[in-house]
Each structure stands twice: as C-alpha cells, then as structure tokens.
C-alpha positions in Angstrom: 10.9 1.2 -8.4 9.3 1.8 -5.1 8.6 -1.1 -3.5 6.9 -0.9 0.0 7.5 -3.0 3.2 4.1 -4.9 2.8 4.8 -5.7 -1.1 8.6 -6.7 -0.1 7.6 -8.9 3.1 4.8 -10.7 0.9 7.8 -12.0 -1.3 9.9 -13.5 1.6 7.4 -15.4 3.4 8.0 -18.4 1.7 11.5 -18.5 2.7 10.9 -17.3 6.6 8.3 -20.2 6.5 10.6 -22.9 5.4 13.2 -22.4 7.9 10.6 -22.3 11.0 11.0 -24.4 13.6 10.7 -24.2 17.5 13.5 -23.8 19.6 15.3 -21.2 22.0 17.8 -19.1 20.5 21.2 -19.2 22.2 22.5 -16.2 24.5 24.6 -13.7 22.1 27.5 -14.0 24.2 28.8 -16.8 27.2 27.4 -15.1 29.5 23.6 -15.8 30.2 23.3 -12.6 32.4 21.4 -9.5 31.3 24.3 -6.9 31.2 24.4 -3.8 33.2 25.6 0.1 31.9 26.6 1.6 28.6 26.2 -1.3 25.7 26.6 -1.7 22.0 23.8 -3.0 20.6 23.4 -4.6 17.2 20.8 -3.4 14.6 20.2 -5.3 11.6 17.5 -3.6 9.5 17.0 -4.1 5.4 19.0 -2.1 3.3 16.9 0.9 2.0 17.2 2.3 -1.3 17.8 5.8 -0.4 21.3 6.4 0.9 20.4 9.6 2.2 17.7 8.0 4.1 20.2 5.5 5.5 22.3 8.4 7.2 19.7 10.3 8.0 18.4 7.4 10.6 21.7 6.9 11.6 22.1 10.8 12.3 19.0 10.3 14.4 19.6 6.8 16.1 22.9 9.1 17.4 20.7 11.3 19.8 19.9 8.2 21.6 23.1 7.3 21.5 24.4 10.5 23.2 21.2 10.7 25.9 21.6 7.0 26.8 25.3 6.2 26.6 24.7 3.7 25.0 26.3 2.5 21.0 23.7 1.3 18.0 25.8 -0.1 15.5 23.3 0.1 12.6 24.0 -3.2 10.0 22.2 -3.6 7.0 21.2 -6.3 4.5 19.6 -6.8 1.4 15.8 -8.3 1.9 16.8 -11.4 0.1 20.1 -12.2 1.8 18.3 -11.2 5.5 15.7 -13.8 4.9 18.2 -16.7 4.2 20.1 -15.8 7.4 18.0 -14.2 9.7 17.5 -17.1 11.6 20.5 -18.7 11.5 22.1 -15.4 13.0 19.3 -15.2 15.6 20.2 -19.0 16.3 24.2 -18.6 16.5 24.5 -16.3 19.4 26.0 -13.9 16.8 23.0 -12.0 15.8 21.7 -9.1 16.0 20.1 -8.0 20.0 17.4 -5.6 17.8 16.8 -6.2 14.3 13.6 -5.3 11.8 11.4 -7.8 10.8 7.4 -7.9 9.0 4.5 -8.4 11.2 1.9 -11.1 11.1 2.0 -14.8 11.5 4.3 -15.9 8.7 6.8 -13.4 10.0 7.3 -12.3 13.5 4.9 -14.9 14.6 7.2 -17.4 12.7 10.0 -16.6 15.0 7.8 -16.0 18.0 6.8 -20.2 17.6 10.3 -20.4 16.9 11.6 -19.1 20.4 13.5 -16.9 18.9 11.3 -13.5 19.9 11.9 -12.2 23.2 8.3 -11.6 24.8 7.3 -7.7 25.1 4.3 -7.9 26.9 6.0 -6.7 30.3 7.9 -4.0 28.3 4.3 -2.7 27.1 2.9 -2.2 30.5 6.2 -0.7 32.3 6.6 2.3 29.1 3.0 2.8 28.0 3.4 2.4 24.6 1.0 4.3 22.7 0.2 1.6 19.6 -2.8 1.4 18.1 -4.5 -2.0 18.8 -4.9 -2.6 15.4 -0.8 -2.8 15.1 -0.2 -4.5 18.7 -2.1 -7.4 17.0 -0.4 -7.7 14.3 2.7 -8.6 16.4 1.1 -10.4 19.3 0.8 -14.4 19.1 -0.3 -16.7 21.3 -1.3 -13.7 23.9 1.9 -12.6 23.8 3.4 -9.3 22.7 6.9 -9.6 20.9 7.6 -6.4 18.8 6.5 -2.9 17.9 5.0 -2.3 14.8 6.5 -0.9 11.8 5.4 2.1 9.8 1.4 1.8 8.9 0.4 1.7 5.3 -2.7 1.8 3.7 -4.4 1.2 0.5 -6.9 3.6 -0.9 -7.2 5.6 -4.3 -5.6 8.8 -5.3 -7.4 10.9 -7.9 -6.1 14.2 -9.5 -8.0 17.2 -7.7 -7.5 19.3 -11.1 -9.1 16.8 -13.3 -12.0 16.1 -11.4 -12.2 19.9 -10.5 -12.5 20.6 -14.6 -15.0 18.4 -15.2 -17.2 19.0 -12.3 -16.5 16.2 -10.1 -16.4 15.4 -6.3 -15.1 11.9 -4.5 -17.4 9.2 -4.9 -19.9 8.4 -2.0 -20.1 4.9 -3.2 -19.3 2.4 -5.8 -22.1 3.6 -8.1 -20.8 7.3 -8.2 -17.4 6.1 -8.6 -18.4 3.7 -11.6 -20.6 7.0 -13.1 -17.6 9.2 -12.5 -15.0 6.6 -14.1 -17.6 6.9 -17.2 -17.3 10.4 -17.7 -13.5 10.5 -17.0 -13.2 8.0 -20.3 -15.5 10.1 -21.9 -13.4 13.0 -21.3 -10.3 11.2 -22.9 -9.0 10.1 -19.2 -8.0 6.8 -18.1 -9.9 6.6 -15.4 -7.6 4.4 -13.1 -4.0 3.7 -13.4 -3.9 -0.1 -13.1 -0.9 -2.3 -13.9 -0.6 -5.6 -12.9 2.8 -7.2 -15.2 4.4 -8.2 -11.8 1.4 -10.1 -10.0 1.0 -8.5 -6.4 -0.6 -5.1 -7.7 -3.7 -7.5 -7.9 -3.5 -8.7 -4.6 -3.9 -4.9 -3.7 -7.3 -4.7 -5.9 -8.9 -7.7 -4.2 -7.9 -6.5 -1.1 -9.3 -2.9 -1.1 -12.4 -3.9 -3.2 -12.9 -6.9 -0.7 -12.4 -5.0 2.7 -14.8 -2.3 1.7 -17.4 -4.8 0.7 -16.8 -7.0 3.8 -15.4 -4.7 6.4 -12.6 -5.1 8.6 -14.9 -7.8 10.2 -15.5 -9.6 7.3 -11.8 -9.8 6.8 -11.3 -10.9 9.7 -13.4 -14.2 9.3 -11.7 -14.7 5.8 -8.4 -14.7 7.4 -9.6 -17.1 10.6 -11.1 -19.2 8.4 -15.1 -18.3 9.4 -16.0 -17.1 6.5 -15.2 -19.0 3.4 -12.8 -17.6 0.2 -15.5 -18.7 -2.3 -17.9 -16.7 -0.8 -20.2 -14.3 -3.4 -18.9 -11.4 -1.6 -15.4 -12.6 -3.1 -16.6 -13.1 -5.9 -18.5 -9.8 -6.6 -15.1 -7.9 -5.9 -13.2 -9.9 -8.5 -15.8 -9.4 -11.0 -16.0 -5.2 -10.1 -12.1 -5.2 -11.4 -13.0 -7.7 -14.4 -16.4 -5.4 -15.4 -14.4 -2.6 -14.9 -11.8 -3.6 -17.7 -14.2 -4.5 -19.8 -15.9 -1.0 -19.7 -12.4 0.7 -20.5 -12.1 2.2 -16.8 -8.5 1.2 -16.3 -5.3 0.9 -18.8 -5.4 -1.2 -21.3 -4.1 -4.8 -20.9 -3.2 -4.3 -17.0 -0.6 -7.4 -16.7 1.6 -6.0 -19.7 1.6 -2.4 -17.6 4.5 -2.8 -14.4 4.1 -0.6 -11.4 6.3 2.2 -12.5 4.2 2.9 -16.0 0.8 2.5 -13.9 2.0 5.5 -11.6 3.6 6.9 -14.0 0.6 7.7 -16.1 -1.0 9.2 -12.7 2.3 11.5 -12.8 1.3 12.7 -15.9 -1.5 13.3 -15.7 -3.3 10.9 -18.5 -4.9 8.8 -16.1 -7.0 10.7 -13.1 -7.3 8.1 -10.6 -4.7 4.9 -8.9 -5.8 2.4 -6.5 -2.6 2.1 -4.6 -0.7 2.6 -1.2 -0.1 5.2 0.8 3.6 4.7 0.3 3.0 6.7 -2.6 2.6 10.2 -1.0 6.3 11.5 -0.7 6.4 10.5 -5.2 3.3 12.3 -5.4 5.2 15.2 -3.7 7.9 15.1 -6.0 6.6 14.1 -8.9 3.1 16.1 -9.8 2.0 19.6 -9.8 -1.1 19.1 -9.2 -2.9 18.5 -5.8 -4.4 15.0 -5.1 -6.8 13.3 -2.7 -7.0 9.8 -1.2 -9.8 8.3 -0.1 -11.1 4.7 0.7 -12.2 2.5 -2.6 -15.8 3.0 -2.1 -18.3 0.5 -0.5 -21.3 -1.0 -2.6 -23.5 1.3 0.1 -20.9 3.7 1.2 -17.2 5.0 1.2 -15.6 2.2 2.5 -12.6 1.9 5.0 -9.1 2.0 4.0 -7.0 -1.8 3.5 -4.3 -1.4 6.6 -0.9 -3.0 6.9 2.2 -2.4 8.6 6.0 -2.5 7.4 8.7 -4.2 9.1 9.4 -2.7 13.0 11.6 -4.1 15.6 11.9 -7.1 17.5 14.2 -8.3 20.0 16.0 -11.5 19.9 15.6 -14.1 22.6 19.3 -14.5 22.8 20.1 -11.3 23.7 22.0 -10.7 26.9 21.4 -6.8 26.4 17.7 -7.1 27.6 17.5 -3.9 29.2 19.6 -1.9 26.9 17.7 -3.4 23.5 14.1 -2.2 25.5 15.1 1.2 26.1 16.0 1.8 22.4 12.6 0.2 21.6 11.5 3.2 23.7 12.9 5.1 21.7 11.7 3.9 18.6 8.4 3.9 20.3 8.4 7.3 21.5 6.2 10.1 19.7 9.4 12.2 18.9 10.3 9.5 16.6 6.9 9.1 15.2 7.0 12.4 13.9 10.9 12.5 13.1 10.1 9.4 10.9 6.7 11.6 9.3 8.6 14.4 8.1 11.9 12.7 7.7 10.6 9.3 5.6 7.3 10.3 4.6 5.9 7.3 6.4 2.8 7.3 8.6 3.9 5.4 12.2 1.6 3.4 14.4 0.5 5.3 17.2 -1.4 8.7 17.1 0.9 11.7 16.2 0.6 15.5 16.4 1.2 17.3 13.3 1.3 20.6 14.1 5.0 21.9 13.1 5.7 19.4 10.9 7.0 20.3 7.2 4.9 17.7 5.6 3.1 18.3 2.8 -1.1 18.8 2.7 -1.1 15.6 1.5 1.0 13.2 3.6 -0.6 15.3 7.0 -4.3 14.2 5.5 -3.0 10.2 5.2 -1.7 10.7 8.6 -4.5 11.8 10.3 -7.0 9.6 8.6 -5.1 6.6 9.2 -5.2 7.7 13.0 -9.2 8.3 12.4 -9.7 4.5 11.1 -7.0 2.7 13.5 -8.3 3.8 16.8 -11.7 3.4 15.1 -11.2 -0.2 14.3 -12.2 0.4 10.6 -9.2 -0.9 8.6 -9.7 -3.6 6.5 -6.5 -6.1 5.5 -4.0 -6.1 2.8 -4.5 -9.9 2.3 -0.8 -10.7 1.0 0.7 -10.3 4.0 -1.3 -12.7 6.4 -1.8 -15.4 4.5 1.0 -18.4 2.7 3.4 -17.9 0.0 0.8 -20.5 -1.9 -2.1 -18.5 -0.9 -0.6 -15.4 -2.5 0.4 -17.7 -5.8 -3.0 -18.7 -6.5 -4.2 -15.4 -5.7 -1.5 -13.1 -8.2 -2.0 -15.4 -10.5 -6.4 -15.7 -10.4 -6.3 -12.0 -10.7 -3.9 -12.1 -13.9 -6.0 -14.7 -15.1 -9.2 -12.5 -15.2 -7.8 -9.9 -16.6 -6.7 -11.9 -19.6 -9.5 -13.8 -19.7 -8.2 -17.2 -18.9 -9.9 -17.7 -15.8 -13.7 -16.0 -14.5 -14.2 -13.9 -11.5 -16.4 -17.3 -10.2 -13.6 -19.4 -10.9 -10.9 -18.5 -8.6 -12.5 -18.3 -5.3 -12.4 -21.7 -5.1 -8.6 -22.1 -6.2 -8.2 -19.4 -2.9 -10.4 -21.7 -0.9 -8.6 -24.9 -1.6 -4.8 -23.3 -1.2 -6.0 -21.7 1.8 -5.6 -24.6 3.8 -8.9 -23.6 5.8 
C-alpha cells in the first residue's frame, strides 16, 4: 500500500510530541566552529518503499556531490524507528547535519521549540528561495524560518474521463451537479465514489476536502487557530454530506470494512467512476488504468471549491551541526528548480515552488496536478488536510467520529463537539 507523507506524518505525531522539550542541541562534533572546504554531511531521510527510488536519489544527490566537493552520505530509517530516535540523535551530537522531517507545529515546529532547528530565515534571503508562501508557513514558527518544505500534496477527486464521457457527463460545477451526477452514475450500475475507510485516516481526508471547500482556506484557518469553533454548522453540514451520501448508495458499500487498497482498487477497475483522494495517487493511476482521468476540487455548496493542501516531509538542518555552510548549500540544492523538476518526473511528486514543465516526460495527468497546484498556492486558495496540524487526540476523535457515522453509532451533529472538546481550543 501506498501510504503518502501527510497520511505517514499524521501517525507519528504522537510520538514527536511526547519527547518535546526545549533545549539546544549539542555541536555534532568538539569543535563548535562552522567548518570550512569539502565536508561529509549526514542525511537521514525515511526509508522509501521503492528501492529503485532510493538509488535513483542517491544517483542524483551525486551531481551535487561532484559540482560541490562535497560527500552526502544518504542514511535511512524506517518512519517508526526515526520517530523514537530522531531526537535523541539530534540531541547526542551524533546526528544527522540534514535530515527529513513533516511540517507543521507538531513536527518541525516541535523541534523548532525544542532548539533543535537551526533557523533558515537568513538562508532564505541570501539564495532566494522560490517557495510558495503557503509552504514557507508551514515550516516557519515563532517568525522564524527553519526548513524547506517537502513535496506538496493535495486532496481532490479523480473521476474516469471514459465513464463520464459514455454517459454524457462533465465535472461538476458545484455540489448539486456532483450529487445529480453521483445519481445517474448508480443508476448506470457505477459506484459512484470509491470510499473505504477500514483504517481510520481516509475519513480525515473526507472532512477535510468537504470542509475546506465549504469554509475556504480562510475558514480553515480559523478552525485551526482556534477562531472559529469545531462544532460549528458548517462542520456539521460536511459530516452529514458524507453520511447522506452513504445513505443514498453514492459510495461503496460499508466504507470502514473497505481498506485503501480495495477503495482504489475498484477506481482501477473501473467499477467505481469517481475517488476522493490525494494527489499521491497520479504515478498508480499511470500505471495502473487505461483510461484517462481528471482531478478536480470536491465541489463547493456554490462553486468548485479549492483543493485540501499539505506537504510531505522536506529538510531541516540541525542546530548542532558544525557543517553550517556546507548543510545550506545542499539545501540549495534541494531548493533549486532543477531538482523540482528532477523530483516531477523522477518521483511523480509535485514540489513547492512553481516549476516549468515543458520537457518533462510526465504524463497529461501528473503535468495538470502540477500546474493546478501552482495555480491555487500562489493564489492562496488551498484549503488544509486537517490531520496533519492538529494532536494525535484531535485526529483520534476525529477517525473515529467519521467511522462512527458511517456505521451509524454516532450522528453527523454529534461529533463536532467531541472535535471541539479534544481540540484543546
């Protein structure tokens, strides 16, 4: 199973949080001096699934290598065992000097309160970083900036061109149309929309898209900040959409017994014609249909929506580091356009600051997510994947409300207020 870096870092937020506590991380070696000419620098990322992927970054990692003089020695580590150390490493002056970590307050910003960040602000200015504000934020606390963001992903729904193209169809304008259109999918023997949620954060996904095109990125923004509260109609009304939209047969049958992998896999084949899921999902799509597919926003009440926008994990550098200068110019690197588009063709993963498509192999698909995630980042018009900004206790309440309506043991008007009271707010 695929599992992207916003579903992965929602897991290990608990166990970042726990260990949190403020403090400067030691110097990596005796010597507190930033050191001067050719340096190995360690880079601890999480170990990917792909293999091939894994050589293929170190393959590219090697052309910095050979323009800078410098040696990455590329470390890995499986998400579960870098959570329990990362910050005791960062702590023992035998860490990494770069190493990949999630965005948002319960994960860089936990080691940014923790003193264990080294502050990028400076770095910003001197290389012109081309971000889109949107990601800077995501790793900037307390007006400070401390690492550059990971891939982008959003949230949205894929529907089968060929489908909807045989029976007449176009992409909803609004919640309405897609509601009629989910109507005469079912009518046409379709599922309508690929939904499983067996494992608990697919649900977190549905609030979140449903909620952020209701809201707007705004909106959002005063659930998160505490301005606007969780038991709000508004929260409600998108709970209840995915609730009335079980009951009217417009997604698979008993969601929390279907996992991930059958939910996409019944888009694969075809038997369902729509999936409200991440953009992650492109480079599958590529290889696993052969049909052509759309993605567009989970439609507004009065509207299309916007897209629900996260970021994977990107790199930091640690406080203790006494390869300052060597650790910033491979965050150039990593910074640079030329890896932004390495990493789109390469990965299939959409990076954080506007990139040029033009020669890129990439598939019709992936080039459209690409560019309309450029369109609603510098716009301002992404809404937020919620399980990644708020507490591991946050995220209980909220997997387990949405498995709750779906099998009836709790209302759509019941669990905003179990979101409101675990929200600390």
């Amino acid at each position: 199973m695929h599992l992207s870096p916003m579903k992965i870092l929602a897991v290990a937020s608990a166990g970042l949080l726990a260990t949190a506590c403020t403090g400067q991380a030691p110097s990596s070696s005796g010597d507190d001096a930033t050191q001067s000419g050719p340096q190995t620098l360690k880079w601890l990322i999480e170990e990917p699934e792909d293999a091939e992927a894994l050589q293929a970054l170190k393959d590219h990692v090697a052309d910095f290598e050979e323009e800078s003089g410098h040696t990455v020695n590329v470390q890995t580590l499986p998400l579960d065992a870098m959570r329990t150390v990362l910050q005791t490493q960062l702590r023992s002056g035998e860490g990494p000097d770069v190493f990949n970590w999630g965005s948002g307050p319960s994960f860089g910003g936990a080691l940014a309160e923790a003193g264990l960040l080294h502050d990028l602000t400076q770095a910003y200015e001197e290389h012109d970083w081309d971000v889109y504000d949107f990601a800077v934020g995501r790793v900037t606390h307390d007006g400070k900036i401390y690492g550059v963001p990971g891939e982008m992903e959003t949230i949205g729904l894929f529907y089968n061109e060929e489908i909807f193209s045989e029976l007449g169809l176009e992409a909803p304008a609004d919640l309405g149309e897609l509601e009629q259109i989910a109507g005469e999918l079912k009518d046409a023997g379709y599922i309508p929309m690929a939904v499983g949620d067996q494992e608990g954060w697919e649900g977190g996904h549905y609030l979140s898209m449903a909620l952020s095109s209701r809201v707007g990125a705004e909106g959002m923004e005063e659930l998160l900040n505490g301005k606007r509260s969780w038991d709000s109609p508004e929260v409600v009304e998108s709970l209840q959409l995915w609730k009335d939209f079980q009951d009217a047969g417009y997604l698979t049958e008993s969601p929390t017994s279907v996992d991930y992998d059958t939910s996409i896999a019944q888009f694969f084949s075809a038997d369902a014609a729509m999936i409200p899921t991440g953009s992650w999902l492109v480079g599958e799509i590529d290889d696993n249909t052969d049909f052509e597919v759309s993605y567009i926003p989970f439609p507004a009440p009065d509207g299309p929506g916007i897209f629900t926008g996260g970021l994977g994990s990107g790199p930091y550098i640690s406080a203790g580091t006494n390869k300052e200068d060597a650790a910033i110019e491979f965050l150039d690197f990593l910074a640079s356009e030329e890896h932004g588009r390495w990493t789109v063709e390469t990965l299939h993963t959409i990076p954080p600051q506007p990139i040029d498509t033009d020669g890129l192999e990439v598939s019709p698909l992936l080039e459209q997510v690409v560019q309309d995630t450029a369109e609603f980042s510098e716009g301002g018009g992404l809404g937020y994947n919620i399980d990644v900004m708020v507490s591991d206790q946050f995220n209980e309440a909220m997997y387990d409300g949405v498995q709750g309506i779906f099998t009836d043991q709790s209302t759509p008007g019941e669990v905003p207020a179990r979101l409101q009271a675990s929200s600390g707010q």
